[in-house]
C-alpha positions as CSV (number, residue, x, y, z in Angstrom):
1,X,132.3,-95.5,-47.7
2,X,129.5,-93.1,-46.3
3,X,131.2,-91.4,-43.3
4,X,128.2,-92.0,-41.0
5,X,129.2,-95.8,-41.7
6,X,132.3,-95.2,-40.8
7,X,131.4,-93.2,-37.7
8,X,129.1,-95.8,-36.2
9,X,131.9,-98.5,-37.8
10,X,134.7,-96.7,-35.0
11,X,132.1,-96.3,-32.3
12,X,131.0,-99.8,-31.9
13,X,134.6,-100.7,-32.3
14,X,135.7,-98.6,-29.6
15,X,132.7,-99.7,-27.7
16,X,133.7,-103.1,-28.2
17,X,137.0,-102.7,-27.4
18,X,135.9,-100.7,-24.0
19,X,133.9,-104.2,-23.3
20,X,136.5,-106.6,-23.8
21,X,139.2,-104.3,-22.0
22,X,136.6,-104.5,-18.7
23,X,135.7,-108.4,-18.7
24,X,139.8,-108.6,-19.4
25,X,140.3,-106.8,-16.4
26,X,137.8,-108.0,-14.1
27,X,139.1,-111.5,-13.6
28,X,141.7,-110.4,-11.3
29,X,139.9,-107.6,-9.5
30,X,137.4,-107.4,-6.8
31,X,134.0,-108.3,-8.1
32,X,131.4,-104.8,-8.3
33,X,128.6,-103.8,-10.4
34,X,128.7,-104.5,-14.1
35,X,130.1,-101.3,-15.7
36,X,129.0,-99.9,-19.3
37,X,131.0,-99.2,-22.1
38,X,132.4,-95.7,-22.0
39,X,130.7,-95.0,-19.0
40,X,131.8,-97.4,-16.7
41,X,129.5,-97.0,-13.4
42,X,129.1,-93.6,-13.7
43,X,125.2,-93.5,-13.7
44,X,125.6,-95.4,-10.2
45,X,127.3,-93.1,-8.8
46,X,125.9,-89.3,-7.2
47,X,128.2,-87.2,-8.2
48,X,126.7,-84.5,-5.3
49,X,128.0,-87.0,-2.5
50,X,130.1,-90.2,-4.4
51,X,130.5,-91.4,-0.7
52,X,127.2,-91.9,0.1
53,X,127.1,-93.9,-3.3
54,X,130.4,-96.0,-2.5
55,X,128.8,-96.8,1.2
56,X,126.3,-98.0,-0.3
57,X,127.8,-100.5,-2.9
58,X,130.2,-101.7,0.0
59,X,127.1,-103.2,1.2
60,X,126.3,-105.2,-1.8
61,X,130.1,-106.4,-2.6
62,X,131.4,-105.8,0.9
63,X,134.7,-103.7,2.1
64,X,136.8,-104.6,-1.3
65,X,135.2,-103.8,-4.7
66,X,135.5,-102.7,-8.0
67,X,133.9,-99.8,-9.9
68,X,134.8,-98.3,-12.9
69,X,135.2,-94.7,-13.3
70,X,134.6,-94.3,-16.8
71,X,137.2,-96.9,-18.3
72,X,139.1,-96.9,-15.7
73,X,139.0,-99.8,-13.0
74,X,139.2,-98.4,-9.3
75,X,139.1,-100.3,-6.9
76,X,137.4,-99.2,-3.5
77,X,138.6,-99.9,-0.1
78,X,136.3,-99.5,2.8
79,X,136.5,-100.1,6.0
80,X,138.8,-99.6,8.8
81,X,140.8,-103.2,8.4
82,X,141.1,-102.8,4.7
83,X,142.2,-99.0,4.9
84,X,144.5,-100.6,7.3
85,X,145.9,-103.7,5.7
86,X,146.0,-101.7,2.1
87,X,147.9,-98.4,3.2
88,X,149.8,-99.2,6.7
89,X,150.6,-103.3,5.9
90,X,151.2,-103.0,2.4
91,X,152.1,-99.2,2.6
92,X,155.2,-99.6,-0.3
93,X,152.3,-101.4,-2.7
94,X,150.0,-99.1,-2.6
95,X,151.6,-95.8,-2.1
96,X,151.3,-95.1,-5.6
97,X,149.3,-91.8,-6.5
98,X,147.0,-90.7,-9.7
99,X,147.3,-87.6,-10.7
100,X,144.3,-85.4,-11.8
101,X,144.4,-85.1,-14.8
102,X,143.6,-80.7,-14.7
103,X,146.0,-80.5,-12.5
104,X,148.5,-82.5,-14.3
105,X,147.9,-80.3,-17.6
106,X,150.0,-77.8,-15.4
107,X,152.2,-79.1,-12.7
108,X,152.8,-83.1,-14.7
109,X,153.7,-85.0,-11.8
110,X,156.3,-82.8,-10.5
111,X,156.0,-81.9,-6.9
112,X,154.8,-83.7,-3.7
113,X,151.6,-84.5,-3.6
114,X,151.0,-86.0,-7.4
115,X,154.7,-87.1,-7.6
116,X,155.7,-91.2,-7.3
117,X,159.1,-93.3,-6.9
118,X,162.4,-91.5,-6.5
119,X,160.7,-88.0,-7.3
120,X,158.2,-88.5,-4.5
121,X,160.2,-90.0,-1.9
122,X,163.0,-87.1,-2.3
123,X,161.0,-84.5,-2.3
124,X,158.8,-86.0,0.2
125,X,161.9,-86.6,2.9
126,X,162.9,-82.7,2.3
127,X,159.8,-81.6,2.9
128,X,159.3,-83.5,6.0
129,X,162.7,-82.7,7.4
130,X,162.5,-78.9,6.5
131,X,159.0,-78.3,7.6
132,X,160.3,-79.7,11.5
133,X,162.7,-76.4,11.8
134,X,165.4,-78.0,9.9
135,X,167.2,-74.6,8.9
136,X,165.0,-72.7,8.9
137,X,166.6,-70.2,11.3
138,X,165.7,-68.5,14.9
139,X,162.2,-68.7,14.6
140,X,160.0,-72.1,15.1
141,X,157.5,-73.0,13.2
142,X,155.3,-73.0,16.5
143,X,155.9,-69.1,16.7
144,X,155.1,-68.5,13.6
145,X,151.6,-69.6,14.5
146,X,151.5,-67.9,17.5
147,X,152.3,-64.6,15.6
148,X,149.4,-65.2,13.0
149,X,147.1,-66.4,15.7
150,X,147.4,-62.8,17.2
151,X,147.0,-60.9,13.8
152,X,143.9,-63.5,13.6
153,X,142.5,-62.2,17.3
154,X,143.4,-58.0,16.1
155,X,141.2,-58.6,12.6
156,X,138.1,-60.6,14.7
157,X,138.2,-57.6,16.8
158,X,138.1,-55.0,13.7
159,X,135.1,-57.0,13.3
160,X,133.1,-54.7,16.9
161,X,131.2,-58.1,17.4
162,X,129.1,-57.3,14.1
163,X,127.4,-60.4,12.6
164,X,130.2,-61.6,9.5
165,X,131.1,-64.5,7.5
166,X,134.1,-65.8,8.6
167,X,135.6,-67.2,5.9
168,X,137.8,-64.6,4.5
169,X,139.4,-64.2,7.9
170,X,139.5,-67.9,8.8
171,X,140.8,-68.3,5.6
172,X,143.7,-65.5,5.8
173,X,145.0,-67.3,8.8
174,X,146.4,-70.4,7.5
175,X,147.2,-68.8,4.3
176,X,149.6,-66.5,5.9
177,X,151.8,-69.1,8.0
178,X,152.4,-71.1,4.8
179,X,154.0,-68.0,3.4
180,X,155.8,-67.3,6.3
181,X,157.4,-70.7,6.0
182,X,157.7,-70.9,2.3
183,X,158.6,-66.8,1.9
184,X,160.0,-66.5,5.7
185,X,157.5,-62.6,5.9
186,X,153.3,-62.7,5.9
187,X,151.4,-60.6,4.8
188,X,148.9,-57.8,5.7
189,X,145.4,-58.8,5.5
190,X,144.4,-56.2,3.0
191,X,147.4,-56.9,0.7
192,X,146.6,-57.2,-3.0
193,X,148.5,-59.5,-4.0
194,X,147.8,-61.7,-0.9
195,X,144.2,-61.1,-1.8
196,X,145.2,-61.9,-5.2
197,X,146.8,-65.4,-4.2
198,X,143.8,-66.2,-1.6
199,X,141.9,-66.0,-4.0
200,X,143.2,-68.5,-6.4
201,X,143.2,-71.1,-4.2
202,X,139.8,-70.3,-3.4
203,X,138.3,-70.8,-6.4
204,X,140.5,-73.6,-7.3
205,X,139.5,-75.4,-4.2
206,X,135.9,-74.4,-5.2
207,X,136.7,-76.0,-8.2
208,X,137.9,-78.7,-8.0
209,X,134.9,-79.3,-6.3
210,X,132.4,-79.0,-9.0
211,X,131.1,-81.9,-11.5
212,X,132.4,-80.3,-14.7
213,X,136.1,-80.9,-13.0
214,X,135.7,-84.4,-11.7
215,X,133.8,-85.5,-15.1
216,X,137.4,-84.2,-16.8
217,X,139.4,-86.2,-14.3
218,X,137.4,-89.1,-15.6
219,X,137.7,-88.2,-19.2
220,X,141.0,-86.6,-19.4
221,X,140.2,-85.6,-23.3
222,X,137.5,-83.4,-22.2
223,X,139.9,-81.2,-20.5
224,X,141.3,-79.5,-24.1
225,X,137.6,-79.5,-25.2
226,X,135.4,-77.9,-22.3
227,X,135.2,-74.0,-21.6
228,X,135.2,-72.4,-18.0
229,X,136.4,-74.5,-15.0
230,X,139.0,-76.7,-16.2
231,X,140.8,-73.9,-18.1
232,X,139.9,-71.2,-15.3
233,X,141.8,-74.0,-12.4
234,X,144.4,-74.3,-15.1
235,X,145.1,-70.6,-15.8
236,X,145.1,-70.2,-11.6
237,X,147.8,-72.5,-11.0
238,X,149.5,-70.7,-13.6
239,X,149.4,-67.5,-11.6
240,X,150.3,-68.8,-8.3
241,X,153.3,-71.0,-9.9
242,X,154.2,-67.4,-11.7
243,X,154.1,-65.8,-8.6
244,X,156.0,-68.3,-6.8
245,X,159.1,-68.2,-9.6
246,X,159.0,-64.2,-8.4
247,X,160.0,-65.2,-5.1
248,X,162.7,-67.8,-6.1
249,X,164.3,-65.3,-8.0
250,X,164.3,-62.8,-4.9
251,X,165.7,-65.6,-3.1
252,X,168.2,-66.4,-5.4
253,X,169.8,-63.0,-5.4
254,X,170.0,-62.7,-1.6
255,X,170.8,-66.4,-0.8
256,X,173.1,-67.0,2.3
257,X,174.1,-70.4,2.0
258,X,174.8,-70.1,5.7
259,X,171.5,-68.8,7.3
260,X,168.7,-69.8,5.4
261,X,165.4,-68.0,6.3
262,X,162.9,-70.1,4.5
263,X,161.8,-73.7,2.4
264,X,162.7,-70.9,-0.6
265,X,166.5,-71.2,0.8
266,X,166.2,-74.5,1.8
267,X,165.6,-76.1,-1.3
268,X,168.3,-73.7,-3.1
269,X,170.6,-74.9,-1.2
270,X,170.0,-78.1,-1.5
271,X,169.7,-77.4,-5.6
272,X,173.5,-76.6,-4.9
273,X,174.3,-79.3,-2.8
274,X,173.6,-81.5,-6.1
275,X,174.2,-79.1,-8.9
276,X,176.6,-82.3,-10.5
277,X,174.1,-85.0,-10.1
278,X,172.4,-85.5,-13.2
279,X,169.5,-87.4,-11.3
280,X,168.8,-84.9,-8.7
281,X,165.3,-84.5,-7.9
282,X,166.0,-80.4,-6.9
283,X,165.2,-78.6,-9.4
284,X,163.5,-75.1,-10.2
285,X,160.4,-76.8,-11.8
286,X,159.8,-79.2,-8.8
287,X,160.4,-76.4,-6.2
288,X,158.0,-74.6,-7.7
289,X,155.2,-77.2,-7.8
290,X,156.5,-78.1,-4.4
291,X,154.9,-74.7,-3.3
292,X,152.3,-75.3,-5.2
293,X,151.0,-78.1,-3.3
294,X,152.5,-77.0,0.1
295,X,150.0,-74.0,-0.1
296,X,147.3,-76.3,-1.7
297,X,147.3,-78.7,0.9
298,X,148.2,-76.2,3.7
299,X,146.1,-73.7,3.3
300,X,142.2,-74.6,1.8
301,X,142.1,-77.5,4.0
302,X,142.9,-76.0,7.9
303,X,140.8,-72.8,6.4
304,X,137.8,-75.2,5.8
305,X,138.2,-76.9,9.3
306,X,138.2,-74.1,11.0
307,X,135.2,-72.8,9.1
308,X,133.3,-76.0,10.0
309,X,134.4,-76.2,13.8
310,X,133.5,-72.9,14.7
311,X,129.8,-73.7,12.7
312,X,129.9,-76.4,15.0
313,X,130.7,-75.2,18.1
314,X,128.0,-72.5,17.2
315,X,125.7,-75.0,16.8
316,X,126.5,-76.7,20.2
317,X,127.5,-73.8,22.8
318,X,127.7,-76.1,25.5
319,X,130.7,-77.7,24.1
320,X,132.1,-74.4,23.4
321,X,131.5,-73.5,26.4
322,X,133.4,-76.4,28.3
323,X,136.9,-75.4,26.1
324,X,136.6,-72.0,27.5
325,X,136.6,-73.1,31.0
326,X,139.4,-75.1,30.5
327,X,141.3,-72.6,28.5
328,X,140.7,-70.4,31.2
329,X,141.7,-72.9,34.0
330,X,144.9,-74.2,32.2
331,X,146.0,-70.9,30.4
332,X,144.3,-67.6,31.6
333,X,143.9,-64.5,29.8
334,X,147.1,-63.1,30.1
335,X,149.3,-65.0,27.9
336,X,149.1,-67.0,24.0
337,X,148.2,-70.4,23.8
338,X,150.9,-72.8,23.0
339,X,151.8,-76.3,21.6
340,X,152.8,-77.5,25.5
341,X,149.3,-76.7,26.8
342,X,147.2,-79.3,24.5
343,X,148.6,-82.4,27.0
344,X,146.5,-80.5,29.9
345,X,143.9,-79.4,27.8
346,X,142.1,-83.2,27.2
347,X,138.7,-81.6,25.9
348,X,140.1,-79.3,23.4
349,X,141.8,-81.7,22.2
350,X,138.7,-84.4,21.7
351,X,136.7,-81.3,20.5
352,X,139.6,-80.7,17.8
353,X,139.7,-84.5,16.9
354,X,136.1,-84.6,17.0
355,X,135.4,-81.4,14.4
356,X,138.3,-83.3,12.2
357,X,136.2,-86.8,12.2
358,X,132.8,-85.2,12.3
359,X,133.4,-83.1,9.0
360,X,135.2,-85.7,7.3
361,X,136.7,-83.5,5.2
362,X,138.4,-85.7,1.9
363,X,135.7,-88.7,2.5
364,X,137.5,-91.0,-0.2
365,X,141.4,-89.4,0.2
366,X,142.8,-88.5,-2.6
367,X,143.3,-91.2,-5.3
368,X,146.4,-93.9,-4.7
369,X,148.1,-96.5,-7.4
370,X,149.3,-99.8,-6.4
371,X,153.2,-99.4,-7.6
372,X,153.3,-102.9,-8.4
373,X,150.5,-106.3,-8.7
374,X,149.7,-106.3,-5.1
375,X,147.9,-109.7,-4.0
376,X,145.2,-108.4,-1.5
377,X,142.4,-110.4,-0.2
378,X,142.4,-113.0,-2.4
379,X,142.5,-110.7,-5.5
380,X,145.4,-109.8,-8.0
381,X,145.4,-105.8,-8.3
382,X,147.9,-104.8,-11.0
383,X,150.3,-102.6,-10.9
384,X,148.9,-99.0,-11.8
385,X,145.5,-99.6,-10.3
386,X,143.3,-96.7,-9.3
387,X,142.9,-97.2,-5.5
388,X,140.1,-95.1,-3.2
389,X,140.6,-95.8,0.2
390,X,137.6,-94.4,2.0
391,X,138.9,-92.1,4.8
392,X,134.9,-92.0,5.5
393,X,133.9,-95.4,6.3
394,X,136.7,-95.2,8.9
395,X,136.2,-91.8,10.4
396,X,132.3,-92.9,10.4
397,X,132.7,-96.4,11.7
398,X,130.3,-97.7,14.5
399,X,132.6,-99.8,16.9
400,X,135.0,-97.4,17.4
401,X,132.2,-94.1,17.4
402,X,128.9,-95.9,19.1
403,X,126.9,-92.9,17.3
404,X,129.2,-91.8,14.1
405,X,126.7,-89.9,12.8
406,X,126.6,-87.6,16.0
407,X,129.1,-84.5,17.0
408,X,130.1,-86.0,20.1
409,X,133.8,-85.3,21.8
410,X,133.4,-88.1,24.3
411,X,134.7,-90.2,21.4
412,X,138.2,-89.2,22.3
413,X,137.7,-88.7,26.3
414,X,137.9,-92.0,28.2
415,X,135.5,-92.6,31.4
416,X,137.6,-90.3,33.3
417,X,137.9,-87.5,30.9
418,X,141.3,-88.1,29.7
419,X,141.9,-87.8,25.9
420,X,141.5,-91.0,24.2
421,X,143.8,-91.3,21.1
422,X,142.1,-94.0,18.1
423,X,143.9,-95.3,15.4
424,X,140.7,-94.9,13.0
425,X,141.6,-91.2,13.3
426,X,142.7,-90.6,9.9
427,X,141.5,-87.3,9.1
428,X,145.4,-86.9,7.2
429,X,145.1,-90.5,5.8
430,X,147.5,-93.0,6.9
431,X,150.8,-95.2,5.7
432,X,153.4,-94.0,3.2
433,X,151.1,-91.1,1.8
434,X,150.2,-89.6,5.1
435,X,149.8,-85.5,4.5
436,X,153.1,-83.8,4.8
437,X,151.7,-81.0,6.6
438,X,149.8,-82.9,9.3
439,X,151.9,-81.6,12.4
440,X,152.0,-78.1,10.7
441,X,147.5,-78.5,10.4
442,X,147.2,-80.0,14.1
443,X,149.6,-77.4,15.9
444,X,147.4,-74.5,13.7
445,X,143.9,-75.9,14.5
446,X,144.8,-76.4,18.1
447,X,146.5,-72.4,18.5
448,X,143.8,-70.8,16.1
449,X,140.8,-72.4,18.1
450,X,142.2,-72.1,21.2
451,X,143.3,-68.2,20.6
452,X,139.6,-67.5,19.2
453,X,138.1,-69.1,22.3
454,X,140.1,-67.5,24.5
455,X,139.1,-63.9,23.7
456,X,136.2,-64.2,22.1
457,X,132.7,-65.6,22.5
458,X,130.5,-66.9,19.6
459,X,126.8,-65.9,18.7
460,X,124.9,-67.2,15.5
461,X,123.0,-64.9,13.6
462,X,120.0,-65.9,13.6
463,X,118.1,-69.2,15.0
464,X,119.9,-71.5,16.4
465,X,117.8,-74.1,15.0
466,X,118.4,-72.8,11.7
467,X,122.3,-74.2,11.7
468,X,122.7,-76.7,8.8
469,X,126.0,-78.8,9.6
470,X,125.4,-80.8,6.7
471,X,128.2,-79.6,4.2
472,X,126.7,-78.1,0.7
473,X,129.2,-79.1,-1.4
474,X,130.8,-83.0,-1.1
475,X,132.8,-84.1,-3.9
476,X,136.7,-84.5,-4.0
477,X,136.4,-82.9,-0.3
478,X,133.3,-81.2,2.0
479,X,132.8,-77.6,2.3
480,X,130.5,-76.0,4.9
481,X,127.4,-74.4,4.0
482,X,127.7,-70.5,4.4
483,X,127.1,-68.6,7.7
484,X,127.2,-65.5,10.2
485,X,128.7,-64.8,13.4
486,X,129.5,-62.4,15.8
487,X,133.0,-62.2,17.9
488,X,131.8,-61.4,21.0
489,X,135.1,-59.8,23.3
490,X,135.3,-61.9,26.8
């Protein structure tokens, strides 16, 4: 047979079999727009901002639909009661997670963050316990923040109030506490091989980011096949796993069982505790994806808040203006901002919650599973089900923020100027999936800010008209568009 027969013979099969496989599906899932073979509702969707395109199907099939991401159903939750009711109600159904497909070329499912059943909760419960000072010796994690919060203050002021982009510094910052906890020493800014792992994760992040990585999360196949980014994320995570099996093997060879100094120790130790359990989740290869993730989520994400709240507060100096009075009034000049202050410091606090809403940094979370068929408004979801719970429409919702679309703090200040807490503040998600690090992120964004602020002023370069808070890049997360500033001593 002529093999062009035979090629268009297997395609119209496979395009066949892509049809039936959707209608099968559809019966029991939430009704959307009518996918195409292969493709699935790809050409519906703006891969520049997928939000914006999800918003706007949610008002054709309301807060529950379907779309297909290529062959693969996903179904799309959005809207404060159905973030709710899928993630906090029915937390254990759907508290399954899909793994990226680049990412899982590397780390395959090991770790926290991509990890499910036993795996996940394990490693999840260690991670918890350890990161809230569980053995990890005389010094809090708290102070560990102050110290970097102070290196952060000595590098602004290497920078003689000279217009600079901040997000080196800004980026250094968060970076640094995460190897404190994981490594128990920082680094010096100017370190190579902290420059080296900065900028990794950077370009990862950056990655991740960009349309030639989310079409291979799609298409996993593509990811073998397609030069540049997917290989270049792949070949990073390499490096930084590398670099973290370095440390482990330092660790291992000074190891006190009886004064561990770091989540290093910690997790050896526990490795020990269950040396003779043949189902023990503590292993080499999960401790080192476990670091993986713990700087991945730890580090990129605070780095790029901070970015966008100081463009922010640039962009409305009155507001930045009001947190230094208070700052001033409730902790002076002569002593470091810390964790007991935020409770008398109301508008920092809405201004921190604010910058976290505002930016609305992963719009559409990162990808869930149901873990088992889940029966959810009136639809059957099997088990294994992509699920995007949109972080945005909650974060952006008009009841609870009269003007979502506005930087506003008095969205957390009541009439009296006390702050206002909001359970549709779910910057860290919400339910059985809720980020690991999220007391680590809130006790660094409140002590970096509030240590910038307190001894130093900002100035924009340039017009202040000409500050664009709309972010340039919005795919898997947000990133702010690029800018100057000067550190002006106070």
């Amino acid at each position: 047979m002529d093999p062009t027969v035979v090629l268009v013979l297997c395609l119209s099969c496979l395009l066949l079999f892509s049809l039936w496989k959707q209608s099968h599906g559809r019966g029991k899932l939430p009704p959307g727009p009518t996918p195409l073979p292969i493709l699935g509702n790809l050409l519906q969707l703006d891969f520049k901002d997928i939000n914006k395109s999800l918003t706007k199907l949610s008002k054709v099939y309301g807060p529950v639909f379907t779309v297909y991401l290529g062959m693969t159903p996903t179904v799309v939750i959005h809207s404060y009661e159905a973030v709710k009711e899928a993630l906090i109600d029915l937390g254990e159904e759907f508290s399954g997670r899909k793994g990226l497909p680049v990412n899982d070329k590397v780390n395959k499912g090991l770790g926290v963050i991509f990890s499910n059943g036993k795996r996940w909760k394990d490693l999840r419960r260690f991670s918890l316990m350890t990161l809230r000072n569980f053995g990890m010796g005389k010094r809090s994690i708290e102070e560990r923040v102050q110290e970097e919060a102070r290196c952060l203050v000595e590098e602004l002021r290497k920078t003689n109030a000279s217009p600079c982009d901040p997000i080196f510094i800004l980026g250094a910052a968060p970076c640094n506490v995460i190897c404190s906890v994981i490594f128990q020493n920082r680094f010096e800014y100017k370190d190579q091989k902290f420059l080296n792992l900065m900028g990794k994760f950077n370009e990862n992040f950056r990655l991740f980011n960009s349309k030639i990585v989310q079409i291979c999360n799609i298409f996993p196949i593509l990811v073998d096949f397609l030069p540049g980014s997917p290989n270049t994320a792949i070949k990073n995570t390499i490096y930084i796993k590398n670099y973290a099996l370095e440390k482990v093997k330092e660790h291992q060879e000074s190891l006190d069982i009886n004064n561990p100094r770091d989540f290093i120790d910690c997790f050896l130790i526990k490795m020990e505790q269950e040396k003779h359990n043949p189902q023990s989740e503590f292993t080499i290869d999960n401790l080192l994806v476990t670091v993986f993730d713990l700087f991945a989520a730890g580090t990129e994400t605070t780095s790029t808040t901070l970015r966008y709240g100081l463009l922010l507060l640039l962009k409305y100096p009155e507001v930045a203006a009001k947190v230094q009075e208070e700052i001033e009034r409730v902790i002076g000049r002569h002593r470091s901002p810390c964790m007991q202050d935020r409770s008398r410091m109301p508008y920092t606090d809405a201004v921190i919650h604010e910058i976290q809403r505002y930016i609305d940094l992963f719009p559409n979370n990162v990808p869930h599973t149901t873990t088992c068929d889940v029966k959810f408004r009136n639809y059957l979801i099997p088990k294994g089900t992509q699920i995007l719970p949109s972080l945005s429409s909650v974060l952006h919702d008009h009841k609870e923020f009269p003007n979502p679309e506005e930087f506003d703090p008095g969205h957390f200040l009541d009439k009296s100027g006390n702050f206002k807490r909001s359970d549709y503040f779910m910057p860290f998600s919400a339910g059985k999936r809720v980020c690991v690090g999220e007391a680590l992120a809130r006790m660094e964004l409140f002590l970096f800010l509030s240590s910038i602020l307190q001894n130093f002023s900002l100035k924009p370069h340039g017009d202040l008209k000409d500050l664009d808070t709309t972010p340039l890049v919005s795919g898997l997360s947000r990133v702010p568009r690029l800018y100057k500033l000067s550190f002006i001593p106070v």
